[in-house]
Steps between C-alpha positions, in 0.01 A plus 500: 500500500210565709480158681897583587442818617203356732724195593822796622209710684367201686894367587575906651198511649576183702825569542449830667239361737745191616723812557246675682414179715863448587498871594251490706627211689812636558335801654320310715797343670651786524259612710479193721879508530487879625259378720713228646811726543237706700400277750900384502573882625220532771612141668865671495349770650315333757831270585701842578241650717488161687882513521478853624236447783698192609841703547275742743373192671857358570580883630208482692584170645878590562337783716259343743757259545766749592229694736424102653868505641482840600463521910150565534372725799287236593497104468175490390603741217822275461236194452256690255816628269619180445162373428454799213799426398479108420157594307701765278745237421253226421355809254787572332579116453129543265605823367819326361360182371174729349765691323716210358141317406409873271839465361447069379192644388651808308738265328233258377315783364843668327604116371114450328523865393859419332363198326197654349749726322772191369189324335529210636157463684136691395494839626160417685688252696796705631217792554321286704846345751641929466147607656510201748850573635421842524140442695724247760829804511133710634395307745801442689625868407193556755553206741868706546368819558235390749790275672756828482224728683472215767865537550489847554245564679661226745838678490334780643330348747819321593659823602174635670500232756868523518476851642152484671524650860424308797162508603408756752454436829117506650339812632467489877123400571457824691596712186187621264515289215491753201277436208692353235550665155364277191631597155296332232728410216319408192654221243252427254729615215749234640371163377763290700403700801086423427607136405707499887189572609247261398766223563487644875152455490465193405771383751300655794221241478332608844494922408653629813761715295762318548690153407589250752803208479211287432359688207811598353588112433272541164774701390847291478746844505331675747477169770873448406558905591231599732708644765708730298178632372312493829683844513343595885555193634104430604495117347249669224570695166300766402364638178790775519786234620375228189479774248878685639676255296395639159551883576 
């Protein structure tokens, strides 16, 4: 009687801990499945903020490309418009194929997140593609919205040269030349603005302030463009003419 009772204590005993193994197990996919739906919803995320930044950038581009055939008030406005212009188009082109990469990406991670759940792979596995698809919807979530501000801040530059006045004509020699007015603007909050700067820099490799043709050929979009940018005409850009094109 004794040994049977022993042998009935032993068999519940391991019965409950198979149960309790089993349990345990379960939990644990659970949580790896939660955890896999998670990274599913941020890459969604991700996709419809890249979608969102790349509509702006097609606004953006439909704008500087509406103030390019605008009549400018001068030609070399005319010249600089369509310049900003083309580089907001090229930016929304990257805006639009950033966006559609986030949403490949997006569905990858949903797809791996949806398997994990029908139990046909290990949990671990579609963890591991949901968190991938949702690190690549990321980083081109981020390639759009740096692409989208291009395009916008080109749009507006568009229309800036489009209405830009003629320049003035000179001040008779005779005539006391009065002592110009300097406004120091500070942009060390703006990082593209401090990043415009040490690119115009390094382009003027002999420090006289300014970037010649010759320099600017170390930078492929501003050789292509220099005149439109070349604002006053002098054959030189400035620190405030290179820099313009981000305000």
């Amino acid at each position: 009687m004794n040994n049977r009772n022993l042998q009935s204590g032993m068999l519940a005993a391991a019965i409950a801990l198979a149960c309790g193994v089993a349990s345990a197990q379960q939990a644990g996919m659970s949580q790896v499945r939660h955890a896999a739906d998670s990274a599913a919803d941020a890459a969604r995320l991700e996709a419809e903020a890249a979608r969102l930044v790349a509509r702006d950038a097609q606004q953006a581009a439909a704008v500087a490309e509406a103030a390019a055939d605008a009549p400018a008030l001068t030609a070399r406005g005319e010249a600089s418009a369509a310049y900003h212009a083309r580089v907001a188009r090229d930016a929304a082109l990257r805006a639009q194929e950033s966006a559609q990469s986030a949403a490949d990406a997006a569905n990858r991670s949903g797809a791996a997140s949806g398997v994990g759940h029908a139990g046909t792979a290990q949990p671990l596995d579609a963890l591991a593609k949901a968190h991938g698809g949702s690190h690549e919807a990321g980083v081109a979530s981020l390639v759009a919205q740096q692409a989208a501000a291009e395009a916008v801040v080109s749009s507006r530059a568009a229309i800036e040269a489009v209405n830009a006045p003629p320049p003035q004509p000179p001040v008779a020699p005779a005539m006391a030349q009065p002592e110009p007015q300097v406004t120091v603007t500070s942009h060390v909050s703006d990082p593209a603005m401090v990043a415009a700067s040490r690119a115009f820099d390094q382009l003027d490799a002999d420090r006289d302030g300014a970037v010649s043709r010759t320099e600017a050929a170390a930078e492929a979009a501003l050789a292509t463009g220099f005149d439109a940018v070349d604002t006053s005409g002098d054959g030189r850009i400035d620190r405030d003419e290179y820099t313009a094109r981000i305000r």
